[in-house]
Structure formats: structure tokens, C-alpha cells
N, C-alpha and C positions, 0 to 999 in steps of 0.2 A: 603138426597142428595141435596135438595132444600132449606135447612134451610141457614137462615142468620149467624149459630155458625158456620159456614165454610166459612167463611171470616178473612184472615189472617193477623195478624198483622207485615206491614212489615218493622216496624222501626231498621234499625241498619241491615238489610240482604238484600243480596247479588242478583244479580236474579236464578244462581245458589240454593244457600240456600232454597229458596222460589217453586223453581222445586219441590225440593225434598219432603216437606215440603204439596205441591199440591197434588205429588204424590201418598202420605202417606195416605191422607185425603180423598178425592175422587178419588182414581183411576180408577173407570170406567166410571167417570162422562165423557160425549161428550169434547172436548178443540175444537176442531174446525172441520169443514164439507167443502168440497168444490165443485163447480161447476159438478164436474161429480161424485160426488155421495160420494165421498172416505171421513171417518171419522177418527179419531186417540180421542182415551182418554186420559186421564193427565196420566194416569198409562203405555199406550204404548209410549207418548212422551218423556217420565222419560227416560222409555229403551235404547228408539231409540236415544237419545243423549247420554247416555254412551256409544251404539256401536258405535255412527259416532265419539266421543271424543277419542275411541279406535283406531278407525282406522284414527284418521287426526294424531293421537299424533305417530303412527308408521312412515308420513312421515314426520317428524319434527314439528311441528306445538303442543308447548307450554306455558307456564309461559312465557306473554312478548312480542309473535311472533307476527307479523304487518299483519294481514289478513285482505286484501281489499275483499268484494264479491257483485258481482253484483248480482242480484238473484228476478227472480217475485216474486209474493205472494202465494204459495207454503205451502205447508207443508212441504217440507223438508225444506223450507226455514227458517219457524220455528226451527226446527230441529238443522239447522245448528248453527243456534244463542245459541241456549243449550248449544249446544256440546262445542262451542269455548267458552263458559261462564264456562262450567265445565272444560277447558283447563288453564282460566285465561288468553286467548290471548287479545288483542287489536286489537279490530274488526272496519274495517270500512267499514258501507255497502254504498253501490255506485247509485244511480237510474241508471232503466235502459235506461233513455233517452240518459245518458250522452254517449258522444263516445271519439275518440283517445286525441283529445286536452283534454280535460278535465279528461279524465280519465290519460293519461300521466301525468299530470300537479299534480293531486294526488298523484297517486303511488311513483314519485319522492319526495315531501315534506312530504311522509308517511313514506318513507322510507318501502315500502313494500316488505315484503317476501315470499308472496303468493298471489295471487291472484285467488279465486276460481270463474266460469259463468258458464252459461249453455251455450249448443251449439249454438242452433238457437231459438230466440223468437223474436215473430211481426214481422220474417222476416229476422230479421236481424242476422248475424254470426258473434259470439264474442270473439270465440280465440282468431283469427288473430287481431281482434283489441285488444285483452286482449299481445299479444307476441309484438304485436308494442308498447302501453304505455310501457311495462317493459322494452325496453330497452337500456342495460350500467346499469340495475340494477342487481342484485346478489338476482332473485327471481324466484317463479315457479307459470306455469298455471295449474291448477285444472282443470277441467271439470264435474261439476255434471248435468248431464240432464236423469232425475232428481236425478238418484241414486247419495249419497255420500259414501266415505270410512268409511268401515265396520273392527268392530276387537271384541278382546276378551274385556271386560270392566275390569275385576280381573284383567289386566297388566296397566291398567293406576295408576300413579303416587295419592299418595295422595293430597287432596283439602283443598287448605286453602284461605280461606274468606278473600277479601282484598276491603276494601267497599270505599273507597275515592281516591285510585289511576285511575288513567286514564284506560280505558278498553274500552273507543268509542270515536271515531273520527269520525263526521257528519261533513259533507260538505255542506254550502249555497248551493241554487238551481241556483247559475249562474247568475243571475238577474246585477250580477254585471261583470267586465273583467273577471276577476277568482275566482273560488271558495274559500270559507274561510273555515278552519279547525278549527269546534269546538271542545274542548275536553271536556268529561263528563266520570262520574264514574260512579258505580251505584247509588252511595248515591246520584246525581244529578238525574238522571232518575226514581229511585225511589220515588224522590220528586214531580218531575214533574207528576207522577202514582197519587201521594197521593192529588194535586188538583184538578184533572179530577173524582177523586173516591168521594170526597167531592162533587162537583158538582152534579153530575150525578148518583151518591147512587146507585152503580152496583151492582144487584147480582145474585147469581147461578143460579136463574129462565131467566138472561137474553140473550139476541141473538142479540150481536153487528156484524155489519157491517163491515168489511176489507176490506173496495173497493179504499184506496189508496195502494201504492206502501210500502210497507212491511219494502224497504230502507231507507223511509221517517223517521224521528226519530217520530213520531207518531206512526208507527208498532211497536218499540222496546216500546213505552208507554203502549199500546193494550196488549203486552206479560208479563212484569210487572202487569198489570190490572188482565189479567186471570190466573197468579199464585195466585194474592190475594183474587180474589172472584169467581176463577170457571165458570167467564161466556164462555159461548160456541161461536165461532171466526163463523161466516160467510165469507168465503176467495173468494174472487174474482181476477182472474189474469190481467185480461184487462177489465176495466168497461165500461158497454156498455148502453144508455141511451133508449135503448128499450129492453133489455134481463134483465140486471141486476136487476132491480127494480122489477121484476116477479118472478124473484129466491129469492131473498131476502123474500117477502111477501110470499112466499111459504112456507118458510122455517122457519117463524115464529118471522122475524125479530124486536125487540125491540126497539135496538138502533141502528140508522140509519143515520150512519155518513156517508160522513167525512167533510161539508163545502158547502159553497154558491153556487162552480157549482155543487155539487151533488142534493143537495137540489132541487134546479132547474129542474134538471133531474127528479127527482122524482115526483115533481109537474107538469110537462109537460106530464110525462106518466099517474097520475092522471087524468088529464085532457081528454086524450085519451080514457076513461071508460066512461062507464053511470054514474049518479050522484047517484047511489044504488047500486055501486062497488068501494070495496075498494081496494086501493093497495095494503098497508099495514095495514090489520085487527089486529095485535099487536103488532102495534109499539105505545111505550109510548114518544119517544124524540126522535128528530132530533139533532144529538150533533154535534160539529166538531168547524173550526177554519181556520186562513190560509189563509182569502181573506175577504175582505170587504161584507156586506152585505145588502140589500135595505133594510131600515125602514120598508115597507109594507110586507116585505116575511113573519116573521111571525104569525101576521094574515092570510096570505092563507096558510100555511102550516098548520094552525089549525081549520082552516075552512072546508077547503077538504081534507089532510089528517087525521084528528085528534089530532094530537098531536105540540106540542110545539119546537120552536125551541132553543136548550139550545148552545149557541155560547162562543166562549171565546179568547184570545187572546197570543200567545207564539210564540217563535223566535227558528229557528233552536241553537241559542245560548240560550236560554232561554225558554226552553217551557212551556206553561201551567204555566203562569204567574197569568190573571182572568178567569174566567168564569163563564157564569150567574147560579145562585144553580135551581133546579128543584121547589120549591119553590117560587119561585119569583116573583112578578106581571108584568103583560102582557108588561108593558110598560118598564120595563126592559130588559127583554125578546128582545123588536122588538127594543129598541131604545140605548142600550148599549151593551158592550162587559164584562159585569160581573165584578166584583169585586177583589180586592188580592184574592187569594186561602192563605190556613192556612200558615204561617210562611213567606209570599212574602208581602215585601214591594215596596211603590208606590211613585214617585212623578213625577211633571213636573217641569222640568226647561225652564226657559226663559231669554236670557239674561245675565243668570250668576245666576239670583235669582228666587227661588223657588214659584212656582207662586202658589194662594193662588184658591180653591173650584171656579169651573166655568172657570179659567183663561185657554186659551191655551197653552200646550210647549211640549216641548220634553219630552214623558214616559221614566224616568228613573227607575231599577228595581233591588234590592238584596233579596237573596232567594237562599234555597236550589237548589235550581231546574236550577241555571244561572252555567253554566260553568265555567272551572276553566281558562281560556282565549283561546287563539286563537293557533294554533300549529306555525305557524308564529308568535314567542311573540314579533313582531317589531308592527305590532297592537296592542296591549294591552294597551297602553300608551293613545291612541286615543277610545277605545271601552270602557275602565273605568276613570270614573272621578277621579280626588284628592279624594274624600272620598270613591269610594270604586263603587259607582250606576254603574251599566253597561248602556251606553245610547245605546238604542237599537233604534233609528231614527226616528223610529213613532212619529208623533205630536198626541196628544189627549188634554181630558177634562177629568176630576174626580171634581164627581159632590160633595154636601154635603155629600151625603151617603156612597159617598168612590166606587160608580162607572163610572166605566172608559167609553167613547166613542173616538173611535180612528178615528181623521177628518184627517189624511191624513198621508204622508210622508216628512221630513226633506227635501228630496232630490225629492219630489212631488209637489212641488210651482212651477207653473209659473207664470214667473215674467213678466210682459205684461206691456209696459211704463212705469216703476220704480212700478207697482203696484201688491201688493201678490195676486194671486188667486188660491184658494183649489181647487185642481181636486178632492178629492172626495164628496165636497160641492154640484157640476156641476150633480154628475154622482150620486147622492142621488135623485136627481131632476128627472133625467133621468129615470131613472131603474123605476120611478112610470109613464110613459107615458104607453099609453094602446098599444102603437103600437111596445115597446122596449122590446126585452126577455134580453138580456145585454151588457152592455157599459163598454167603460172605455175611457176617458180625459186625453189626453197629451198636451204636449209643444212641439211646434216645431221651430225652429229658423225662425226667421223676421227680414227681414232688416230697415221695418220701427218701427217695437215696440220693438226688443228685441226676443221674444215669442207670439206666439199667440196659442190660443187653439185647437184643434181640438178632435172635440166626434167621434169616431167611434163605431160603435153601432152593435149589431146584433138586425134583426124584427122577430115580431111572424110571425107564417104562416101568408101567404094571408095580411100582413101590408105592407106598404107603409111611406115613410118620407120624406118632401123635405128641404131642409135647412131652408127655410121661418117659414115651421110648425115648424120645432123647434126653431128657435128662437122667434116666437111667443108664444110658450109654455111656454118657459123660461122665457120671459118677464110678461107671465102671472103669471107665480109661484116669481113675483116680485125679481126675479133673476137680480143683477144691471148689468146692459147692459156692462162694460167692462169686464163682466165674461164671457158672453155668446161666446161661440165657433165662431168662424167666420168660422169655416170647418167641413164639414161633409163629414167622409164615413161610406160606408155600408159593411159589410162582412159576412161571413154564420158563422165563429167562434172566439170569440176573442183565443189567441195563453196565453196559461195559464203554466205552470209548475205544478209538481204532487202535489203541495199539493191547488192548486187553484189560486194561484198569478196570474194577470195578467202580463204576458212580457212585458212590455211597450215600453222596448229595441228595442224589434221586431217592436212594432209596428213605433217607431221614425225611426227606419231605413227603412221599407215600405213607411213613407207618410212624411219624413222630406222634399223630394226634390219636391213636391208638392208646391203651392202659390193659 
């Protein structure tokens, strides 16, 4: 049950295909565990999506149908991505931060005809916000909390494998006015599966972490992952930075994603121990993605943790583009964002021309794994270049070795008297102050310069910072003084999105009317 010949090969299949295929293989191997106890093996998950396929396909829900679902990180939430995979529907799962605007704004350009939630979670009740996006549309609300519809599996319809056609619609996290509609197949997320698996050389001995949102297209990567190597899901529905990280190490955790505020998290509850306790006794990698991270993290992640921080870089449009191999030297590790993954190509543009090893520009990216455009295809003209590169906004570097480090955003420059400054150049600097747990650098409008900076920062316990000390820090870390922020605040959280983005949005519209 632990051997490496039970790893699947899953070129050319479906995730359906790969179910089964799991099923066959290990079925009583663990698939995943959660917070109060409840397990499912690949062999009851196999089931339990024919019955829930049984019973969604009785109330119309086939080959084609538009199913939006909001849904935590669940086991039936798995469940439900089976079933609609063994339906062949086109599935779009929705985070559950998002509410009326945005989830309206969806269902309408989704063209949705179902929408399945749970009643109440974190509080919040989501029919009635589920019956007010749909309507003027010709669709229906679901409710699983948590049961779904159950039927015979011998009346569903036969399964044919259809590996390049559209079957997921991801939505950006907002970051922007409205959300953008990716679309991907499985042959797309499959790929995306196949550079993270390269990376991180997952197998049936291991115990990954689920502690993002499940709607995230990272969950749908994680379910692909554990069709092909068996590993066992650790699910978490709401990650909590003093509970979580104990369950986790409890329970035997490996791989311990999912990104820079997790990590963080975990390193802070570290911290909270004697220096002769461990959190996580078996964890081998800290893997994940999805937000910028301080140079210095992974040295203390391997220092007091033990293990390594293995990062990498992908776009709701593109996932799982680099990522650094488990192999790697240290300094890759703490100082880049990994490499092409097999079959994904790299460059920077600047200018119009392709800039050469060291230069900075825009990461542009082809590959399996990038989308087939945008469901709005009046973007597409603007998101893919004349030859084909999807520019995905991020400024980086690719160094000789053909590794990436990504210094900022397209749309992340302020521009401060005709002159460019990296916010994440600022906030590299930052994140190494002994008094700072974490920051993030914006622009905010000036009447005298154009933009001027401002760090808003969160402090360790018991720290303190006054604007003087950091600009004297800064000036010390020979940072040129028209970079240096000219505003500071202080807050207990920066305002992030589920896969660790910071909001910036938020924060410009908190501190723009500021001076």
C-alpha cells in the first residue's frame, strides 16, 4: 500500500478516469481525514461519487450543465467534484468569501444552472444570497449541508472521457473590479498536477495539508495529486493559527502547505513551544505559492521547523507554472520562485523585446497547464500576445539557470516624481526587521509627487515602530531614499484573499485619503 508502483500515470486521463483507476488500486488506502475525526478511503470515495452522480443526474444535472458550488473544505466537498466530473458537467466552484455582487456577476456570465451551498457557514446564510444572484436566470438552488443527492449508480448514463473540452471555470480572487472567468479542462489541470508532482515527489507514505479553501483551483490540483499518488488529504475547513498547526502535527503531517501566511502561522506557533518541541515531528516540506515571500523565511523554517520551504509560482489562469524541486540548493529555495515545471515555457518581455538572463520584465508563460482563455473572450486579445505567451503581469528575473524570482507586479510600480519604485523591493527589506511579522507597500495618490509610498506593516508581539526607525532601517539597508515610504501604518492583520494575496485594493482605499 506504501510502495512507490502505486503511483499513476496520468497522461491523457480525465480526473474521472483516474478516480477509478485509484479506486481499483488502493481502495482502502486513507484519501483524506478531517478535523473531527471522519475518514473516507479512495474505495468509499469511488462509491460515494457514483451515488451523489446518481442522484444530481436525477434532478437534471449532466453532459454540459453549468454547476456553480460554493462549498468549504469538506469531504463531501470532494465528493461533489467526483460526482460532477463523473457527470461531465462544467463545474465552477466559487470561494466562500465571495457574496451577492460577485457571486451574481458570475452566475450571470456562467450562464448557470445550478447552483449548489451549504446552509450556514462562519455565520453566514447562503441560500438567500445563493436565490438573489440567480435572479432573471432559468436556474436552481441546491442545498447540501452537508448531505448531497443520493441515487442508484446502475441508472446513470454511460461515461466518456473528454480530456480538452472545458469542464472548469475559476474565477480570479477579486483583486481586481470583477472577477475574470478562467477556463480549463482537465488536460489543463492535469498539467498543472504534473509540475507540482515533479517538484515535491509525492507519495502514498505522504500527509499533505488542505488548509486552503478547496474552491481555490489549488484544491482541484491537491484531488488530481491524490488520484495519482494515493497521498492522504489532511482537510481543514477554517484555518485557525493556533488550532490548526496541532492537528496537523498530530496527525502526522508531511506536506504542509499552502504559502507565506500559512507558513508564518506555523512558524509563530513554533515559536510558542520550548525549543525541544516540535510542531511538526514529520513534516518533510513546506510547499505552497500565491503570495510573495521574505528571503529569510526559509532559513527559519529549517531551522526551527525542520524542513524546507519548497515555493513556486502560478496564476489562477495558469497554475503551477515554476516551482523550486525538493532537491535544490538552499539558496534557491529562500531566494527564487523555482524553475519551468516539465513541458512550461518562460520568458520576460520588456518593451516589446525579450529580455535576456538577469534582465527584468513581464513573465510571460505557454504550457499545458495555461487556460484555454478567458470565458469573457473580449480579454483574450489583451491576456495573449501575437505569438501565443499568456502575459500573466508579474514583473520577474530568470536568472542563468533558468530560475525565476518574481520582484513585483505590472500594475505594483509606484511611480513617485516620474520615478519607478518596487513595492516588493521595500517590503523584501521590511519583512527582515526584527520588529515586523508582515507588511505590504502601496501607492497612494500625492498631489505633490504623483504617488507616494506607504508600508503598512503588522508587529511581533510586544514590538513597537516609529516612522523614524524605519526609515532609518531602510536607509541603513542602503535603500535609495526616494524609495523609502514616507507613511507608516500599523494594523493587527494585513486583509489577504484565500490563497494569500495581499488586498492592496483594501488597503488603498483605507489609507488613500490619509497625507
Amino acid at each position: 500500500m506504501g510502495s512507490l508502483d502505486t503511483i499513476l500515470d496520468t497522461t491523457n486521463k480525465t480526473l474521472w478516469q483516474l478516480i477509478e483507476e485509484r479506486a481499483s488500486l488502493t481502495p482502502n488506502k486513507c484519501m483524506a481525514r478531517d478535523e473531527s475525526g471522519r475518514t473516507m478511503t479512495y474505495g468509499r470515495y469511488h462509491q460515494w461519487c457514483l451515488e451523489a452522480a446518481a442522484g444530481l443526474h436525477a434532478i437534471g444535472i449532466d453532459v454540459g450543465t453549468k454547476v456553480s458550488w460554493i462549498m468549504p473544505s469538506r469531504l463531501e466537498s470532494f465528493v461533489l467534484t467526483g460526482a460532477l466530473s463523473r457527470l461531465g458537467a462544467i463545474q465552477n466552484p466559487i470561494l466562500t468569501i465571495y457574496r451577492a455582487r460577485e457571486v451574481s456577476f458570475i452566475a450571470k456570465q456562467s450562464g448557470c444552472e445550478f447552483m449548489i451551498v451549504p446552509n450556514i457557514f462562519r455565520g453566514f446564510e447562503y441560500p438567500p444570497m445563493a436565490t438573489e444572484a440567480l435572479l432573471g436566470l432559468d436556474a436552481q438552488v441546491l442545498i447540501a449541508d452537508p448531505d448531497l443527492p443520493q441515487g442508484n449508480p446502475h441508472l446513470l448514463p454511460e461515461y466518456v472521457p473528454v480530456l480538452k473540452e472545458l469542464r472548469w471555470l475559476f474565477y480570479s480572487s477579486g483583486t481586481t473590479a470583477d472577477p475574470k472567468g478562467a477556463k480549463h479542462s482537465d488536460y489543463s489541470m492535469s498539467a498543472a498536477n504534473n509540475g507540482m508532482q515533479w517538484s515535491m515527489q509525492v507519495g502514498p507514505n505522504d500527509k499533505a495539508a488542505v488548509v486552503f479553501p478547496i474552491t481555490h483551483v489549488g484544491g482541484l490540483v491537491w484531488l488530481f495529486n491524490a488520484m495519482q499518488t494515493g497521498v492522504e488529504l489532511l482537510m481543514v475547513e477554517t484555518f485557525s493559527p493556533a488550532q490548526t498547526p496541532a492537528y496537523l502535527g498530530r496527525h502526522g503531517v508531511t506536506c504542509a502547505g499552502a504559502g507565506t501566511v500559512f507558513w508564518l502561522a506555523y512558524l509563530n506557533a513554533q515559536r510558542q513551544l520550548l525549543p525541544d518541541e516540535k510542531l511538526m515531528p514529520t513534516v518533510r516540506i513546506f510547499n505552497g505559492g500565491g503570495a510573495a515571500k521574505p528571503k529569510t523565511l526559509h532559513y527559519e523554517m529549517l531551522a526551527e521547523l525542520g524542513a524546507p520551504v519548497i515555493g513556486g509560482w502560478g496564476l489562477t489562469e495558469s497554475p503551477i507554472n515554476t516551482m523550486v524541486h525538493v532537491d535544490d540548493a538552499d539558496i534557491k529555495k529562500a531566494e527564487t520562485d523555482g524553475r519551468a515545471c516539465p513541458d512550461v515555457l518562460l520568458r520576460t518581455v520588456i518593451d516589446g523585446h525579450v529580455c535576456a538572463s538577469g534582465e527584468e520584465g513581464e513573465l510571460r508563460v505557454k504550457g499545458p497547464q495555461v487556460c484555454m482563455g478567458y470565458l469573457d473572450a473580449s480579454l483574450d486579445a489583451e491576456a495573449f500576445d501575437e505569438d501565443g505567451w499568456f502575459r500573466t503581469g508579474d514583473l520577474g528575473i530568470i536568472d542563468e539557470d533558468g530560475y525565476i524570482s518574481i520582484t513585483g507586479r505590472l500594475k505594483d510600480i509606484i511611480i513617485r516624481k516620474g520615478e519607478n519604485i518596487s513595492a516588493k523591493e521595500i517590503e523584501d527589506l521590511l519583512y527582515a526587521h526584527p520588529s515586523i511579522a508582515d507588511c505590504a507597500v502601496i501607492g497612494l495618490p500625492d498631489d505633490a509627487s504623483g504617488e507616494r509610498a506607504c508600508a503598512v506593516v503588522v508587529l511581533k508581539i510586544d514590538s513597537k515602530l516609529s516612522q523614524q526607525e524605519m526609515v532609518d532601517y531602510l536607509r541603513d539597508k542602503q535603500l535609495s531614499m526616494h524609495k523609502v515610504p514616507e507613511q507608516l501604518e500599523i494594523i493587527d492583520v494585513l486583509p489577504r484573499n484565500p490563497s494569500g494575496k495581499v488586498l492592496k485594493k483594501d488597503l488603498r482605499a483605507t489609507y488613500g485619503g490619509k497625507a
